[in-house]
N, C-alpha and C positions, 0 to 999 in steps of 0.2 A: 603097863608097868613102867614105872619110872628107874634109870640105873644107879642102883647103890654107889655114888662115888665118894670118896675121903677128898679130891681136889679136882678142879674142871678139868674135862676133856675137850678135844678142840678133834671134832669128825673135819675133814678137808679132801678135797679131789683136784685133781690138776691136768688140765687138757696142755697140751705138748708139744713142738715140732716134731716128735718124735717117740722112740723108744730107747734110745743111746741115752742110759744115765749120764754118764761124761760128758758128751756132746751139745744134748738138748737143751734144749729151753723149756718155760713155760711161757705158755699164751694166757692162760686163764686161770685164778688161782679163785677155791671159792673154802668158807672155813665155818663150824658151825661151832659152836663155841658153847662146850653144857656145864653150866654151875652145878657144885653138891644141892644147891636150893630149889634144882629145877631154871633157874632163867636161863637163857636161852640168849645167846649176840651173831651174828650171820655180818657174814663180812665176804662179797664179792668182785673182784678185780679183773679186767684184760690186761694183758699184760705184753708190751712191745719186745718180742725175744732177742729184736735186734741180727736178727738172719729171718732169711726167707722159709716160709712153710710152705712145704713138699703139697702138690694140690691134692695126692692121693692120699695125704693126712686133714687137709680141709675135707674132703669128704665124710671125714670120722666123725669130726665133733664141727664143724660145720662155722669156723673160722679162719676167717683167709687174711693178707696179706693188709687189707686196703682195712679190716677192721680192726687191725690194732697199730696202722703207723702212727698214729696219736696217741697211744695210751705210754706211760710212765713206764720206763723198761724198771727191772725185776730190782735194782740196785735202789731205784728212788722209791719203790716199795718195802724194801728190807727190813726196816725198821722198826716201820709200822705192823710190819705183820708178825715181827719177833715177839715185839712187844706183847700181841694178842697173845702168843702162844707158849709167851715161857715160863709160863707158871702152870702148864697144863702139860696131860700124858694126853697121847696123840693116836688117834682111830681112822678109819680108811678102809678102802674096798682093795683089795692088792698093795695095800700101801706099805706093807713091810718091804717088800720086794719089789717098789716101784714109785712111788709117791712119796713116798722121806727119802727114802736116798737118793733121785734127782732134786724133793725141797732142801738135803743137804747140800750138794752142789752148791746150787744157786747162792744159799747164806752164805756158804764161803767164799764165793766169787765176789761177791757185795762183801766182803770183810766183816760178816756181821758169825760170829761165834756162834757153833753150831752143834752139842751132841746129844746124846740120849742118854746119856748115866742118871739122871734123875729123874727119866720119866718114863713112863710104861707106852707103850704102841700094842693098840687090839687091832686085830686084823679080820675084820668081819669077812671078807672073803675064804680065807682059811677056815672059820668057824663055820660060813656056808659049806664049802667044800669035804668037811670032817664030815657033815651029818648028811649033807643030800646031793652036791657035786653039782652045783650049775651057775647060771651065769646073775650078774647083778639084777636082770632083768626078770631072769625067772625068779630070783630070792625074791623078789620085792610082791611078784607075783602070788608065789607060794607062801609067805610068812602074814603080808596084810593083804593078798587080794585086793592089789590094787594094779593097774598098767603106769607103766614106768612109759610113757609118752614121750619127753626129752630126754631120752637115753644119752650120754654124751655131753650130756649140759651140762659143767661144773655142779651148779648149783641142784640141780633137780639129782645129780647123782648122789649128792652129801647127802640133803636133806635124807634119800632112799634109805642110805646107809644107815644112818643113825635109826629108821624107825625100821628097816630090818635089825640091827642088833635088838632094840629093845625088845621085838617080836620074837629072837631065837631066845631070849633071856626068859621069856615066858611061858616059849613052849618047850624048853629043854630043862626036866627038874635038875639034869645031872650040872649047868651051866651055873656056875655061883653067880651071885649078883655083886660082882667087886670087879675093879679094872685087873686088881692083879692078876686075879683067876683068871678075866678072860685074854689077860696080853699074853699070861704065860701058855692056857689053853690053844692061842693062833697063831704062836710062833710056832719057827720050823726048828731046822738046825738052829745050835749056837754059833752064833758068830760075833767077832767083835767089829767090825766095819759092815756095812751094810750090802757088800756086794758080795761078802763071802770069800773074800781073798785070806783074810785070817780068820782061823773057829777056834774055840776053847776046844780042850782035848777033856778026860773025864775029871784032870783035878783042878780044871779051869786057867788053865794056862795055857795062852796064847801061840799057835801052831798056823804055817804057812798050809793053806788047802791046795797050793796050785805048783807046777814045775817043777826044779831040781832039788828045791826043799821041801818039796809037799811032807806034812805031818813030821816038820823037824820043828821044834823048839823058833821062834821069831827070836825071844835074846843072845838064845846060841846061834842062831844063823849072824844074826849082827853083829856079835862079838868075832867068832871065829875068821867073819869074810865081811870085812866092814864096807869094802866097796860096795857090795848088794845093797847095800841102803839107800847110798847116790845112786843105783840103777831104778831103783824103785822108784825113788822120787823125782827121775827125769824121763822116765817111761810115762807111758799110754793109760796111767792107773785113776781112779778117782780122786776127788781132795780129801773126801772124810776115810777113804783110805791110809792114806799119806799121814794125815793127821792121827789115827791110831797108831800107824808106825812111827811115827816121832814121838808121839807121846810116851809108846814101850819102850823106846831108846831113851828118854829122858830120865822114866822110871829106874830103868837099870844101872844111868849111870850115878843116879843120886842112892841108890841102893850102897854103890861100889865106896860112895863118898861118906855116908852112913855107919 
């Protein structure tokens, strides 16, 4: 079965120095790219992170040091992979919670403008985990009966990806065939930054999830106690963070001018 899309999706995985969205890099970016027509474009990259990978993470996906000090660090790629993917909603095995919000990172370290307001993220892992709860390996197993052999491989993990969703699309009636059904279906909580620092409350207004303002209001927190804002932004916090928090302070102050 083919996925009913209205505009391309772009399935993508990304091997890492790490697990630290703030911190890390990417080593390997790999990106499967599906037209409403069916065609199909695959676009895979190493990627020079520019710090050294931990060896007990070259063990994972099974590159080191020496195979990406040649390759184009992630800046002289930005553009090029922007370009792949901004016209598309965005799919992944944990990439909600792991794969866009370190690929946000990175675009905004490279200056290259980076959000999700127009476009939907399905989260095949989530939609794995809702109906049977296991790993990339067994989905691929259990949905096409097939061995996922490069476990870890950028590119053998996307390609998975994608032919597990359209496999749960098929075998699940309750599963619409539309992205929005399946991004709103894999998402978790609301949130409006990807790391969950601020979540929508029930009338969709923006609310601090963490510390001494947890579940207070972000405009009243900023209005009331405006240094929190420069602590935010000079703290330990993400950029697509930072960048929803300026953007709600920008919002409220052209509100106030309004």
């Amino acid at each position: 079965m083919n996925l009913n899309l209205t505009k391309p999706i772009c399935f993508f995985d990304l091997e890492t120095t790490g697990i630290n969205i703030s911190n890390d890099r990417i080593v390997e970016i790999s990106i499967l790219k599906v037209h409403p027509n069916g065609k199909e474009e695959t676009y895979t990259q190493r990627v020079n992170p520019e710090m050294p990978i931990p060896p007990e993470v070259t063990k994972v996906h099974g590159i080191s040091d020496a195979d990406v000090a040649d390759k184009p660090t992630f800046k002289e790629l930005a553009k090029e992979i922007h370009n792949m993917i901004k016209d598309s909603d965005l799919g992944g095995f944990n990439s909600n919670r792991f794969d866009i919000p370190l690929l946000a990172e990175e675009m905004l370290r490279a200056d290259v403008d980076f959000d999700m307001k127009n476009r939907l993220a399905v989260d095949v892992q989530t939609i794995f985990h809702k109906m049977e709860q296991r790993t990339l390996s067994a989905a691929y197993k259990f949905y096409c009966d097939k061995n996922l052999d490069d476990a870890h491989s950028a590119e053998a993990d996307t390609l998975a990806t994608y032919e597990v969703l359209k496999a749960q699309v098929d075998k699940y009636d309750e599963l619409e065939n539309n992205t929005a059904f399946l991004a709103e279906f894999s998402s978790r909580k609301k949130f409006a930054d990807f790391a969950g620092f601020i979540i929508y409350n029930k009338k969709g207004e923006e609310c601090f999830s963490f510390g001494k303002h947890k579940g207070k209001l972000v405009t009243e927190v900023l209005e009331t106690e405006p240094g929190y804002f420069g602590w935010l932004l000079n703290a330990d916090f993400p950029l697509y963070t930072k960048k929803v928090l300026t953007a709600i302070k920008l919002r409220a102050f052209n509100n106030k001018l309004g």
